[in-house]
N, CA, C and O atoms as a GROMACS GRO file, in nm:
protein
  404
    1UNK      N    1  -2.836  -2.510  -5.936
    1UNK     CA    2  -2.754  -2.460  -5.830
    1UNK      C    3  -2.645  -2.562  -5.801
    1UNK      O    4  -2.665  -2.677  -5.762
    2UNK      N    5  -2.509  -2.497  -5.828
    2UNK     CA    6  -2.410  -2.592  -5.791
    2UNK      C    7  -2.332  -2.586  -5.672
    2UNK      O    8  -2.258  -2.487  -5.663
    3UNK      N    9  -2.330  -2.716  -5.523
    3UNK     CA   10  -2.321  -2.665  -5.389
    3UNK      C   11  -2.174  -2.722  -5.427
    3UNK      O   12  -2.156  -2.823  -5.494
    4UNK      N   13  -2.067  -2.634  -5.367
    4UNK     CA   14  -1.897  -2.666  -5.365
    4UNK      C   15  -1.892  -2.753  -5.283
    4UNK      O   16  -1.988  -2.746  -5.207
    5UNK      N   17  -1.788  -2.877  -5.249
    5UNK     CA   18  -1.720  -2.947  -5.132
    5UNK      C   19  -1.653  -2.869  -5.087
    5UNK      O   20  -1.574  -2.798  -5.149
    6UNK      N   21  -1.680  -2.870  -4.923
    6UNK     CA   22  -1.609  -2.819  -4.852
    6UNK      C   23  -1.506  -2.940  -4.779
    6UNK      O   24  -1.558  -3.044  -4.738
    7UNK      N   25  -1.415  -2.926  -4.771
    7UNK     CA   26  -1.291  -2.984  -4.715
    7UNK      C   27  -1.217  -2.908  -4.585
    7UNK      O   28  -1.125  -2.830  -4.610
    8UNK      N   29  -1.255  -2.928  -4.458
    8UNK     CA   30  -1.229  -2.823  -4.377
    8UNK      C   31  -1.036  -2.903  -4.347
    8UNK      O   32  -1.009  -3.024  -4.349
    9UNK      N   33  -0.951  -2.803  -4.326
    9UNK     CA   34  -0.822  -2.823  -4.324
    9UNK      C   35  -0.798  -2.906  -4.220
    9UNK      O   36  -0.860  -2.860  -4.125
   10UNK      N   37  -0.726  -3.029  -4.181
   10UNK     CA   38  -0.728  -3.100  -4.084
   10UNK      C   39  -0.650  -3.060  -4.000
   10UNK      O   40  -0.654  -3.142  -3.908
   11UNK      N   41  -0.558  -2.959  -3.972
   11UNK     CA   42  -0.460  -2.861  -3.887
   11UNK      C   43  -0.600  -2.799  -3.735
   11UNK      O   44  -0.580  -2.762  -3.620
   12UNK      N   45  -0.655  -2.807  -3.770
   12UNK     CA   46  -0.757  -2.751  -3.715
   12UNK      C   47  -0.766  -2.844  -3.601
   12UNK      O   48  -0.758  -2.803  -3.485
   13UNK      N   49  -0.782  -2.960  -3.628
   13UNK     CA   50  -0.852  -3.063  -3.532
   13UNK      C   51  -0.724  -3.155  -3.481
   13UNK      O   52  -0.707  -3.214  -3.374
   14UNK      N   53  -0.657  -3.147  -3.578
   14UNK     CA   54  -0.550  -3.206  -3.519
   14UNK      C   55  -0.454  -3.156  -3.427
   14UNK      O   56  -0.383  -3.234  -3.362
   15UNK      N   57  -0.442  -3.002  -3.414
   15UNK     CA   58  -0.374  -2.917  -3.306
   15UNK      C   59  -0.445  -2.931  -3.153
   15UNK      O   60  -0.381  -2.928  -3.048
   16UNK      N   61  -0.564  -2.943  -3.162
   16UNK     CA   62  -0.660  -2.942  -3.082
   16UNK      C   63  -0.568  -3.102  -2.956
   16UNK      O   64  -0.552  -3.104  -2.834
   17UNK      N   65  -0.533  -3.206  -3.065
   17UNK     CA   66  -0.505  -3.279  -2.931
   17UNK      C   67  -0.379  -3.312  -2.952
   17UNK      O   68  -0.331  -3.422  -2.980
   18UNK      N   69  -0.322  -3.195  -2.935
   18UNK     CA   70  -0.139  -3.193  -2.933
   18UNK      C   71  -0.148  -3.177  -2.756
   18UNK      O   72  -0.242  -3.123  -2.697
   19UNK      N   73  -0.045  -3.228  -2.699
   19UNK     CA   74  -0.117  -3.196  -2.523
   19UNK      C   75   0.021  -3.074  -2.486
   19UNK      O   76   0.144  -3.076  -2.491
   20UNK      N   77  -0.065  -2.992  -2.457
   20UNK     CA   78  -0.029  -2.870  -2.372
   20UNK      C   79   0.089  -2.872  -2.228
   20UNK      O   80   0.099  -2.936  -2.124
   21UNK      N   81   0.158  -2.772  -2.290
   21UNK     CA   82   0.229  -2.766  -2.178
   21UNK      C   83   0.223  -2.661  -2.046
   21UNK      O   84   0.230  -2.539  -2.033
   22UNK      N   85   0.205  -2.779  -1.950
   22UNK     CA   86   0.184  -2.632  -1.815
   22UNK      C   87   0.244  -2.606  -1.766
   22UNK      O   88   0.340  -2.680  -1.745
   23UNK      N   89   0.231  -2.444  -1.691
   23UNK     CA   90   0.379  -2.434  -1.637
   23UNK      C   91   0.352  -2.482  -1.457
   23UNK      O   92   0.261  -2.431  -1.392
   24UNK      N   93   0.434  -2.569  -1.406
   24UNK     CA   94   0.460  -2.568  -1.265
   24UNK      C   95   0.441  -2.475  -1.208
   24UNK      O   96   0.517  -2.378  -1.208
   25UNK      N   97   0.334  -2.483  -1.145
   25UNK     CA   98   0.346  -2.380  -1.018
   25UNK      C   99   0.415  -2.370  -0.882
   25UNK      O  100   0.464  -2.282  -0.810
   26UNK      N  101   0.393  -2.521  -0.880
   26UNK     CA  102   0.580  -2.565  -0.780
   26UNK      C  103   0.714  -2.501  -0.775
   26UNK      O  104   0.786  -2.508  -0.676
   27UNK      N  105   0.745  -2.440  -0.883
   27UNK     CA  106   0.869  -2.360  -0.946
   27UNK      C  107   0.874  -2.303  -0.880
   27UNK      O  108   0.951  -2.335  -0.790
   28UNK      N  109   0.788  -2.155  -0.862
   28UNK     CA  110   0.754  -2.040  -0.851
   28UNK      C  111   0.778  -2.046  -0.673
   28UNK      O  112   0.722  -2.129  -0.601
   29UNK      N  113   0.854  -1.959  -0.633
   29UNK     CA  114   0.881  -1.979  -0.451
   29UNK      C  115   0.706  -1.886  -0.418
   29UNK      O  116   0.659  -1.783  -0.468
   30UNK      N  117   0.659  -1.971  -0.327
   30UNK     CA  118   0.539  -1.908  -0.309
   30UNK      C  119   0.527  -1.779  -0.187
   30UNK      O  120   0.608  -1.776  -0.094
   31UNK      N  121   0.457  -1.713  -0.196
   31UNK     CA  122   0.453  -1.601  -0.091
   31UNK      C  123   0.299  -1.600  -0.037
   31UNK      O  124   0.194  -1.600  -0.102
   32UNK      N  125   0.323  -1.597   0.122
   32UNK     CA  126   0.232  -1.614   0.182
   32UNK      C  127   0.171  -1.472   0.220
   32UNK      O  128   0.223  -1.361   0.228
   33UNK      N  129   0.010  -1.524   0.247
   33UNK     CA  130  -0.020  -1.312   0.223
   33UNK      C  131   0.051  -1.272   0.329
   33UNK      O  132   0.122  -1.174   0.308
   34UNK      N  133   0.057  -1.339   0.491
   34UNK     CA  134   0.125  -1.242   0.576
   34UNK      C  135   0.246  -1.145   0.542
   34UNK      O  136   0.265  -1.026   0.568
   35UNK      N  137   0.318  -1.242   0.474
   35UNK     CA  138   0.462  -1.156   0.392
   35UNK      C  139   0.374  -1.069   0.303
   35UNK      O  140   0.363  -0.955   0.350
   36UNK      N  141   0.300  -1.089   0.175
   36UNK     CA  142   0.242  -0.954   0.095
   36UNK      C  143   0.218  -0.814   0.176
   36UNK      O  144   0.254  -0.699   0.151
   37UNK      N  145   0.142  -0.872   0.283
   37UNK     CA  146   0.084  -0.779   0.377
   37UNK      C  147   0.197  -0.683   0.454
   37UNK      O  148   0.184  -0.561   0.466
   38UNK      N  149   0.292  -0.747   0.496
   38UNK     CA  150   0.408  -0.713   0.561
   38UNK      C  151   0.474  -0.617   0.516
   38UNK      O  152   0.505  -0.510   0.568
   39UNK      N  153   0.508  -0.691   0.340
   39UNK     CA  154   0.529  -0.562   0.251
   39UNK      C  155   0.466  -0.462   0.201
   39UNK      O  156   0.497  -0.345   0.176
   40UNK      N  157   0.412  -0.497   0.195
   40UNK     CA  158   0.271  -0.346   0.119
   40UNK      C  159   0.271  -0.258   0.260
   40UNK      O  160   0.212  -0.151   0.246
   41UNK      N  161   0.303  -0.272   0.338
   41UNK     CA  162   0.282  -0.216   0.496
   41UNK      C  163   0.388  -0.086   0.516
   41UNK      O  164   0.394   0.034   0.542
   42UNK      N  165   0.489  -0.241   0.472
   42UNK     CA  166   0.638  -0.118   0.462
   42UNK      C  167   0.645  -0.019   0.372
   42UNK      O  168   0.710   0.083   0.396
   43UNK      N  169   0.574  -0.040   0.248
   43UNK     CA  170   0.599   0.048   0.123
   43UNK      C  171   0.476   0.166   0.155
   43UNK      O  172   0.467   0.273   0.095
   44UNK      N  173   0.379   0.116   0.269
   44UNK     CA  174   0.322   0.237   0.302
   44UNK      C  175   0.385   0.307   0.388
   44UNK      O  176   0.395   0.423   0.349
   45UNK      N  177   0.433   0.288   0.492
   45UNK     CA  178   0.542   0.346   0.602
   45UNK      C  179   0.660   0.434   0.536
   45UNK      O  180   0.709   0.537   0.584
   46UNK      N  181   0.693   0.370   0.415
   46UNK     CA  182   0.793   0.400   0.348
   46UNK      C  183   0.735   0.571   0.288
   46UNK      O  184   0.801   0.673   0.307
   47UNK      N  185   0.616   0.569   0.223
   47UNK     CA  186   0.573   0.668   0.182
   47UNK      C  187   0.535   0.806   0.339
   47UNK      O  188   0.536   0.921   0.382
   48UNK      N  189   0.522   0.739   0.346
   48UNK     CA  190   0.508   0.820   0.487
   48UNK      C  191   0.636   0.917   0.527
   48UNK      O  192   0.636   1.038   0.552
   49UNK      N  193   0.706   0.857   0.526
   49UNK     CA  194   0.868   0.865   0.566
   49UNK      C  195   0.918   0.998   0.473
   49UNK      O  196   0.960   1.102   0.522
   50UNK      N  197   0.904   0.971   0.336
   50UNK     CA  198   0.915   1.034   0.271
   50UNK      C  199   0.854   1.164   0.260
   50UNK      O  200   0.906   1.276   0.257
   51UNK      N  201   0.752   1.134   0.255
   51UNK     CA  202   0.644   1.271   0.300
   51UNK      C  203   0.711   1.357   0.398
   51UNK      O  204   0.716   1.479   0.382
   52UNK      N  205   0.757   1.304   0.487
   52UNK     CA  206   0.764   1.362   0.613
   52UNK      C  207   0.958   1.469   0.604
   52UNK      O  208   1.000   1.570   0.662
   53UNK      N  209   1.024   1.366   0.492
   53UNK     CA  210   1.142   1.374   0.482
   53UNK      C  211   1.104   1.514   0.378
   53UNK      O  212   1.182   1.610   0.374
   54UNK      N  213   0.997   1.512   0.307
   54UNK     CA  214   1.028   1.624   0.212
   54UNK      C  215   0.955   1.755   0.255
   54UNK      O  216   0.973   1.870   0.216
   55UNK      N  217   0.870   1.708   0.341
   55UNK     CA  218   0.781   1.836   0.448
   55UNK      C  219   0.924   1.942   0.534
   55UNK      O  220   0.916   2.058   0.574
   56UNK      N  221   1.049   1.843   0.540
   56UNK     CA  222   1.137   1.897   0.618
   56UNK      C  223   1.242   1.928   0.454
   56UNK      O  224   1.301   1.826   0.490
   57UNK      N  225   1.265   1.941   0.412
   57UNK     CA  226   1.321   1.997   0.265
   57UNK      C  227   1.267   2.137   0.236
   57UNK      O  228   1.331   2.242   0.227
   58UNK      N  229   1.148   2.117   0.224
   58UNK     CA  230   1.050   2.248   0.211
   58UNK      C  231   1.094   2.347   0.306
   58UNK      O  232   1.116   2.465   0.277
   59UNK      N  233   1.102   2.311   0.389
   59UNK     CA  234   1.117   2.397   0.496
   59UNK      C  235   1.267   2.455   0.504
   59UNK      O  236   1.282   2.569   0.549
   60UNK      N  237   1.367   2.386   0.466
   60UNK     CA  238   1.514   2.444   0.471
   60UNK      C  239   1.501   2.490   0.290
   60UNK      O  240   1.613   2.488   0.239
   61UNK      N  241   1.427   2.516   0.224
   61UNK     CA  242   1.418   2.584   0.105
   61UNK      C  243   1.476   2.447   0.012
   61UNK      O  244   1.469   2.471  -0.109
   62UNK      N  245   1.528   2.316   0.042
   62UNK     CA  246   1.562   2.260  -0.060
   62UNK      C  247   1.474   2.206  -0.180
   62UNK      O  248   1.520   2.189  -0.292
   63UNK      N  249   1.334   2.178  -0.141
   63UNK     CA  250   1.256   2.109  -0.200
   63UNK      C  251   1.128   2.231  -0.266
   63UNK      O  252   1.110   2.325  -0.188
   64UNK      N  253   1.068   2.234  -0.359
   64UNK     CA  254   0.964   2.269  -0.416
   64UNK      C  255   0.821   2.248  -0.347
   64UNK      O  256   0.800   2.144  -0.284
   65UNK      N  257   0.724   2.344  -0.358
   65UNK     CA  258   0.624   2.315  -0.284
   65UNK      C  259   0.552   2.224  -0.356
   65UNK      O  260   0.512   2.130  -0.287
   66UNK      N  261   0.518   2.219  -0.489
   66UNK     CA  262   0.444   2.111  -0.537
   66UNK      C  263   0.496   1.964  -0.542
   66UNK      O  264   0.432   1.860  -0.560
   67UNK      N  265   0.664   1.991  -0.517
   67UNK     CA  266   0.708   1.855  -0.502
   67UNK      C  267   0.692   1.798  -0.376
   67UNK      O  268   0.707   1.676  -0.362
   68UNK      N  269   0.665   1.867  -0.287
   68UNK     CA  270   0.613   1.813  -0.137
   68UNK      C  271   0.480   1.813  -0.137
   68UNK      O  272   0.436   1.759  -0.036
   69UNK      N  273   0.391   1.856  -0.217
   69UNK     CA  274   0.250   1.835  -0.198
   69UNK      C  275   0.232   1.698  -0.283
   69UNK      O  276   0.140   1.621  -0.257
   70UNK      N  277   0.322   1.675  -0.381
   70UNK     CA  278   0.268   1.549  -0.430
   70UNK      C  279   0.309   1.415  -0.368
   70UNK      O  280   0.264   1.301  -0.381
   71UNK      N  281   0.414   1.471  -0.295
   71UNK     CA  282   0.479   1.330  -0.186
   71UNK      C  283   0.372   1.308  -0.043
   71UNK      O  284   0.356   1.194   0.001
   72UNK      N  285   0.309   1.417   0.017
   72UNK     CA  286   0.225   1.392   0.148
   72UNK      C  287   0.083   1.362   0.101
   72UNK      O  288   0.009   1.313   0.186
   73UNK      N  289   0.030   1.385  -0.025
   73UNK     CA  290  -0.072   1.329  -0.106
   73UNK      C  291  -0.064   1.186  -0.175
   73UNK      O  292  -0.160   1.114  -0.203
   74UNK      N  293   0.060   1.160  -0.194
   74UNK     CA  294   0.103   1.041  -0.224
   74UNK      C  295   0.084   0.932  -0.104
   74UNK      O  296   0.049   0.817  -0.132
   75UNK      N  297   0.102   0.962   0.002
   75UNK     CA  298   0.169   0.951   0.126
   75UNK      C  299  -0.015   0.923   0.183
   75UNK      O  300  -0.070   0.814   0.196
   76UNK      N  301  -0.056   1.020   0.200
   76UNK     CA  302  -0.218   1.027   0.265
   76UNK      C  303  -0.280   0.915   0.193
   76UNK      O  304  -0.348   0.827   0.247
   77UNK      N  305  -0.248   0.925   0.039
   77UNK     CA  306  -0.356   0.848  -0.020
   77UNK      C  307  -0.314   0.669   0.021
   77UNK      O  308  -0.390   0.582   0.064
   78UNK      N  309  -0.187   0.661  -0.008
   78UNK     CA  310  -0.151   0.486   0.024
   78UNK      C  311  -0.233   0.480   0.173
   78UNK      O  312  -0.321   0.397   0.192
   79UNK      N  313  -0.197   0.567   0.266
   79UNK     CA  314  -0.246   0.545   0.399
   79UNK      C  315  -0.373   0.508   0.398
   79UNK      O  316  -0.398   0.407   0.464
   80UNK      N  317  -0.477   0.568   0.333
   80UNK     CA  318  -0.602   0.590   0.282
   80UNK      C  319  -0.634   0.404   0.272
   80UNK      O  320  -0.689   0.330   0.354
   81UNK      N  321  -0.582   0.376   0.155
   81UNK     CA  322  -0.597   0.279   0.114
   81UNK      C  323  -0.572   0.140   0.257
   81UNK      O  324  -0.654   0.061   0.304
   82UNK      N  325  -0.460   0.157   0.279
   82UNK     CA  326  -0.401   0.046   0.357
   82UNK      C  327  -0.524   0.080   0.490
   82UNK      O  328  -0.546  -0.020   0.558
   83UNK      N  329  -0.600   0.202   0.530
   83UNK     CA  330  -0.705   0.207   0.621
   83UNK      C  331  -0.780   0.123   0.570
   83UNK      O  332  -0.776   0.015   0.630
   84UNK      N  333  -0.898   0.129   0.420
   84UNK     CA  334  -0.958   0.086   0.362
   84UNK      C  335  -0.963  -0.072   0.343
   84UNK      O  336  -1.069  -0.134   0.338
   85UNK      N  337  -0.839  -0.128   0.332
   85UNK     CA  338  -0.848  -0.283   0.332
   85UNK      C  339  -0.796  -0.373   0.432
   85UNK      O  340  -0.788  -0.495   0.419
   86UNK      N  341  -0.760  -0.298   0.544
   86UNK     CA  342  -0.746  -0.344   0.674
   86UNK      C  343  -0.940  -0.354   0.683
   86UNK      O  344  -1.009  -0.454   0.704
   87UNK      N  345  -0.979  -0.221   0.662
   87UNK     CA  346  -1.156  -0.254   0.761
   87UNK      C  347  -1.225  -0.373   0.638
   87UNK      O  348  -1.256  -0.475   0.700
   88UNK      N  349  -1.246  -0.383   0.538
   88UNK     CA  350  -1.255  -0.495   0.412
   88UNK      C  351  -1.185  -0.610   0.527
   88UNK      O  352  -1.271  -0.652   0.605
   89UNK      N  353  -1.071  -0.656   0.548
   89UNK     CA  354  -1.054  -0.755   0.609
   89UNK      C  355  -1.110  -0.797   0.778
   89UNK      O  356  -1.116  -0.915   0.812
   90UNK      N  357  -1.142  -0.703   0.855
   90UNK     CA  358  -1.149  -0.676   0.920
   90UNK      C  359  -1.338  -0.760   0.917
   90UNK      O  360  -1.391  -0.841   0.993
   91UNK      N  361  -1.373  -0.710   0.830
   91UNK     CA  362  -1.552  -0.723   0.806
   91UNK      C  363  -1.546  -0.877   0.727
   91UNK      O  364  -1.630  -0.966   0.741
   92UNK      N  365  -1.420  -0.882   0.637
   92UNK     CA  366  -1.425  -1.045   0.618
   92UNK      C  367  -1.438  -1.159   0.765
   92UNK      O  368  -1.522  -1.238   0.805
   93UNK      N  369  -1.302  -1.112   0.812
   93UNK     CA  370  -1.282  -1.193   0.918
   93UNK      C  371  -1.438  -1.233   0.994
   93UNK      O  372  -1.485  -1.343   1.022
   94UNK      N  373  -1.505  -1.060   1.016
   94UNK     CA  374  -1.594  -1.098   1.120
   94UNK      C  375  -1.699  -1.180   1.051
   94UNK      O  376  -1.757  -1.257   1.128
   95UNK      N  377  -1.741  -1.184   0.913
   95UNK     CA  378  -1.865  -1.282   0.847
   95UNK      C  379  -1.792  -1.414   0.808
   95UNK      O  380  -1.863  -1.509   0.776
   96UNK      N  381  -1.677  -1.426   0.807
   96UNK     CA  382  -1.625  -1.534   0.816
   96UNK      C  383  -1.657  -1.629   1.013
   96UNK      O  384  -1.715  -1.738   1.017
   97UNK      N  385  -1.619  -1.577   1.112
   97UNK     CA  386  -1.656  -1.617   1.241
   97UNK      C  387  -1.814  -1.616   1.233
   97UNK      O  388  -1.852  -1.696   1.318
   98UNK      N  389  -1.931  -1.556   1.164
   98UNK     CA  390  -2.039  -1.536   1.207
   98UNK      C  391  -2.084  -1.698   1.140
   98UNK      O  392  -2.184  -1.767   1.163
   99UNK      N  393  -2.008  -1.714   1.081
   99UNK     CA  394  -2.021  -1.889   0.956
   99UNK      C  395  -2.085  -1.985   1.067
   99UNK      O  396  -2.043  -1.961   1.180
  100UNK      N  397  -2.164  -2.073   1.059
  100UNK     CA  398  -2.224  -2.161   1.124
  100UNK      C  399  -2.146  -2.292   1.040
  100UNK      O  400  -2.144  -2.300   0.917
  101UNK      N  401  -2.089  -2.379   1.124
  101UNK     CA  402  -2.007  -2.490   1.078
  101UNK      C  403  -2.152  -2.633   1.090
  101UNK      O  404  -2.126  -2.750   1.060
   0.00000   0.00000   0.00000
């Protein structure tokens, strides 16, 4: 039985300690959640608005009924949501205060 030399390619090990470049996260202008929150708020309000703008379209014949059912469904569901992780924060906050320091 004849066993081959293996010669493993030295690219291998030698890439390994080339040193990496990171990117700054300093760069990046940071956003604080109150602002996330602020916005995601508006873009729910915003849907709302809309809903409401095309509920009144419908009604002067300009708009389609399925195109207004998919805007106040659009509209319900963000609301839905933005209910949903207000009470999620809401239940953080409070097991966060229940914390024994």
């Amino acid at each position: 039985m004849k066993i081959n030399s293996f010669v493993p390619d030295t690219k291998i090990f030698t890439d390994g300690l080339k040193p990496k470049q990171f990117v700054n996260i300093e760069e990046e202008p940071s956003v604080g959640f109150g602002d996330l929150l602020k916005k995601e708020l508006s873009k729910v309000n915003d849907k709302q608005l809309e809903a409401e703008g095309s509920a009144i379209s419908f009604i002067k014949g300009d708009m389609d009924l399925h195109q207004t059912l998919v805007a106040t469904e659009e509209a319900r569901l963000s609301l839905e949501l933005a209910v949903q992780i207000r009470n999620k924060l809401v239940n953080a906050y409070e097991e966060f205060n229940k914390m024994q320091v």
